[in-house]
N, C-alpha and C positions, 0 to 999 in steps of 0.2 A: 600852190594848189591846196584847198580846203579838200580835208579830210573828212568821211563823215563820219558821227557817233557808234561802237561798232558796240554789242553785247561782249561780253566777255568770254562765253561760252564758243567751243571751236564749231568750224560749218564746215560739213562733208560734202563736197559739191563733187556731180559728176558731170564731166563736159564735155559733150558729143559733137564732134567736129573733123571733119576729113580735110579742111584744106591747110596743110602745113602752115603757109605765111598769116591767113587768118589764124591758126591758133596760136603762131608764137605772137601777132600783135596781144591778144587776147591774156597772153601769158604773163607780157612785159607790163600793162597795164595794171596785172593783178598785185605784181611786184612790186610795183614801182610806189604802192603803198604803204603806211604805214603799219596798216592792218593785216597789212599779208600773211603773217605768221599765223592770224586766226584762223585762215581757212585753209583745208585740206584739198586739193584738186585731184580726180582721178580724170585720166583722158582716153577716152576710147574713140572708133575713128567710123564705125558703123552703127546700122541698128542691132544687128547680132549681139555684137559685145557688147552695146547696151545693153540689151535683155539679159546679157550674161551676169554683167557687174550687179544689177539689180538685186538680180538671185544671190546674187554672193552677199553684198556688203547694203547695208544701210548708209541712205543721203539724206542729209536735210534740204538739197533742192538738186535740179537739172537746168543746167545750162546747155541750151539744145540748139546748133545749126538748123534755120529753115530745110536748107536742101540739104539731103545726102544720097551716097550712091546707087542706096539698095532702099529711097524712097522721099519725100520729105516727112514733114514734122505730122501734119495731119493723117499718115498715113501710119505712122509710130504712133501718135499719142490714141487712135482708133482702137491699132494691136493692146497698147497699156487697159486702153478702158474694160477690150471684151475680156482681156484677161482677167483683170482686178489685180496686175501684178505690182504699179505703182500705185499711190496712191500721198504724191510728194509735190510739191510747189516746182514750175517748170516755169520758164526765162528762155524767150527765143532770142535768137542773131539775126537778122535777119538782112538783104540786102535795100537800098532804097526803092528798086521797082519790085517789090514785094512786102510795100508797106501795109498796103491795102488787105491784101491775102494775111499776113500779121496779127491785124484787125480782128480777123474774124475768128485767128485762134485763139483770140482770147473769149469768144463764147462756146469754145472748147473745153477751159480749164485752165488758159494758160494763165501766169500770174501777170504777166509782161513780155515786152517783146522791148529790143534794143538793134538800131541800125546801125551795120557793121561799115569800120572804116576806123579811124583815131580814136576810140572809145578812150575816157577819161578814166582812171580808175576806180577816182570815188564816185562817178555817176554808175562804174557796174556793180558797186558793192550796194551801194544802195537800193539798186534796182532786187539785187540778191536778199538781203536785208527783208524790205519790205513783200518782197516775193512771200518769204517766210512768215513773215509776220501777218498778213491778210490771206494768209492760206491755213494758218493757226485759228483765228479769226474766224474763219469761214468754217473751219471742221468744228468750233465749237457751237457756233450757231446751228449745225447740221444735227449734231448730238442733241441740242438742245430743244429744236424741233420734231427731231422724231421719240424725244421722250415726251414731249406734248401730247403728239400724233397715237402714243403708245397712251398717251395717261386717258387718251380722248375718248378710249375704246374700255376701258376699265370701270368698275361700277367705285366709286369713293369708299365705301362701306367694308365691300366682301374682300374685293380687289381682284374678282374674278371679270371675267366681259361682262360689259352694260349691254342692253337692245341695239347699240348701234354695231358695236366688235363681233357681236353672234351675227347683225348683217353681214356683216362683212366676211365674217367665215361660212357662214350658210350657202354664199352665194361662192364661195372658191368650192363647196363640199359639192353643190349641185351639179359645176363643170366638169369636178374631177367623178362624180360618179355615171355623168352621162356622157363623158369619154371613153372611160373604162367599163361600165356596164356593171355598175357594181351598187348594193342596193345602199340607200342611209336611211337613218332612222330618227326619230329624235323623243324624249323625253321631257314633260313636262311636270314639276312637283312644286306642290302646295304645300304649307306646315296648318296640319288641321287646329283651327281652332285659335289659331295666334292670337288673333285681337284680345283674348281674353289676357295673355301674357301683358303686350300695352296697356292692356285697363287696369290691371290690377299691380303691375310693379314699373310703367313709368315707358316713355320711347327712348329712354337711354339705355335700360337695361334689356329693352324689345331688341334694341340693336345689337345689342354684345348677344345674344341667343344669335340673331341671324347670323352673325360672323360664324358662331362655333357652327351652326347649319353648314351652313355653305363651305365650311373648313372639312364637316363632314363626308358631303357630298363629295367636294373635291376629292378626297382623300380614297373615297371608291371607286373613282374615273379613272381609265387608263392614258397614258399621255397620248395617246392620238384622240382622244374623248374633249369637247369643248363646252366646259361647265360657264351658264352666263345666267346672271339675275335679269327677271325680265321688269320689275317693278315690285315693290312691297316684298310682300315672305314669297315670291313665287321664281321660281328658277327653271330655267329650260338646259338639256344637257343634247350635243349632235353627236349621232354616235357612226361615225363612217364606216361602211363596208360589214357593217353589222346585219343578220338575217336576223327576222322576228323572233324566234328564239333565244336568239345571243342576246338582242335587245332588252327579253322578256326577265331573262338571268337577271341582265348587270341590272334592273329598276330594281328586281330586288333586293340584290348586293346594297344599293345608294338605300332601299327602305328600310334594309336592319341595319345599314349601318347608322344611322340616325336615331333609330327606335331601341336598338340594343342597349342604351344605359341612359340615368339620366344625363341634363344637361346642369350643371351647376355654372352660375354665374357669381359672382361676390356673396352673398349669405342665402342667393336664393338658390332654388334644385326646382326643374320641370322634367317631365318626361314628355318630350315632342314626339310626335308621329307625325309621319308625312303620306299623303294622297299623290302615287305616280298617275300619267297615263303613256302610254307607250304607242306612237303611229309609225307608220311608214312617212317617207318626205315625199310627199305626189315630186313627178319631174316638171308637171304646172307650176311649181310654187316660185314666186317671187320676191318676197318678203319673208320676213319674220312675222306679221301680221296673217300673211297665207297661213301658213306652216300653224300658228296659233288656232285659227278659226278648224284646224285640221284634229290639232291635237287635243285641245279643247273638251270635245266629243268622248273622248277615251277617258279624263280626269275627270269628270264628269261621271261616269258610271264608277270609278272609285271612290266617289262622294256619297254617291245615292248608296251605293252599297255596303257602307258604316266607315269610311274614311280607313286609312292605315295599311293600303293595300293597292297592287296593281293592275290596270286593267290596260284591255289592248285596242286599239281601235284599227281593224282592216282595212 
């Protein structure tokens, strides 16, 4: 009997199985290799003590019986999901008229399924093996994409959210404040005057100001506060569960934080000032575009009225 190639690293496997003579086959297989010694088996005989051992000890996979007493496999691996309690490469037994059904747990999660009867030993280690390995595989690709997913919503510049992340928070702030009955508000700021900064020292150094902006800004937001660039020097901030008043506070808070010292960049110094305007978020609003044509109106009379200051729009 060919052996297969094993890591050298030990594997914690737990293996769920009620029927005595199915688990001593199962046992004698694991043996009867040469690799045996690598792997640790713990054996519990329900779904209980599964959930239990879980809690207790760390596995690097499950070796799981289709059927058990107190349920089969899709009816455990369901419990696992809503919990979030595993989160481990799983390997079913399965019997031959339960191939089918098998099949389908693997659009479950499962890594594999193995038909119970003479099992070979290096076809289970393998099967475990690789279980590990395309479930390693899979969780890096899942990292990997929801850092994408995360980079998607971020502006490159500030590294605060871009127009699309502010969608996307805009629209969870709308449900949760026309659940709750609870008002939001949003803020919109201008840096007066910016272009002059680009024309006169470069869009390299235009951009190291907007960082320190938007560093500032942030730095006045509180953590339930969702500060996002929406284009150019201009930035939008969502401020949940905030009344026009509290609103009215914090634009000021983010205007002097800004205004209160200058900005020094490499050998240059500016003093920014920024134009807030401060609305309410109609519960019509659908966009970030809405919400703009809304706010708009308000930054606008802080313009007309010598920039550097904030105004409110009802």
């Amino acid at each position: 009997m060919t052996s297969c190639t094993w890591p050298t690293e030990r594997i914690k496997l737990l293996y769920i199985e009620d029927d005595e003579v199915d688990r001593m086959s199962v046992m004698r297989a694991l043996h009867a290799t040469e690799n045996s010694r690598l792997v640790d088996v713990e054996h519990v005989s329900d779904t209980y003590s599964a959930l239990d051992a879980l809690q207790r000890h760390t596995f690097d996979c499950v070796l799981l019986d289709f059927q058990l007493p107190d349920g089969n496999a899709f009816s455990l691996l369901d419990e696992w999901k809503s919990s979030g309690l595993i989160r481990i490469p799983v390997v079913i037994l399965t019997s031959l008229n339960e191939e089918s059904v098998a099949l389908d747990a693997l659009h479950k999660g499962v890594q594999d399924y193995i038909i119970k009867g003479n099992i070979p030993g290096d076809l289970l280690l393998r099967s475990i093996r690789y279980a590990i390995e395309r479930f390693r595989v899979q969780s890096q690709l899942e990292k990997a994409n929801e850092k994408l997913e995360h980079l998607a919503f971020l502006d490159p510049l500030t590294e605060i959210l871009n127009r699309r992340g502010l969608e996307h928070i805009l629209l969870l702030d709308l449900e949760r404040a026309s659940r709750y009955s609870q008002p939001l508000h949003a803020v919109i700021v201008d840096c007066d005057n910016f272009k002059k900064i680009n024309d006169t020292f470069g869009h390299d150094i235009g951009d190291l100001f907007l960082k320190e902006i938007s560093h500032r800004i942030r730095g006045a937001a509180r953590s339930m506060d969702h500060v996002g660039r929406i284009g150019g020097d201009e930035f939008l901030i969502l401020l949940p569960s905030d009344h026009s008043d509290e609103a009215i506070r914090f634009a000021e808070r983010v205007r002097q934080a800004v205004a209160e010292r200058p900005i020094k960049i490499k050998e240059h110094t500016m003093q920014q000032t920024i134009s807030l305007g401060v609305c309410p978020v109609p519960a019509e609003t659908h966009s970030i575009t809405d919400l703009l044509a809304h706010a708009d109106i308000a930054l606008r009379k802080s313009k007309l009225a010598g920039k550097n200051r904030v105004s409110e729009q009802c």
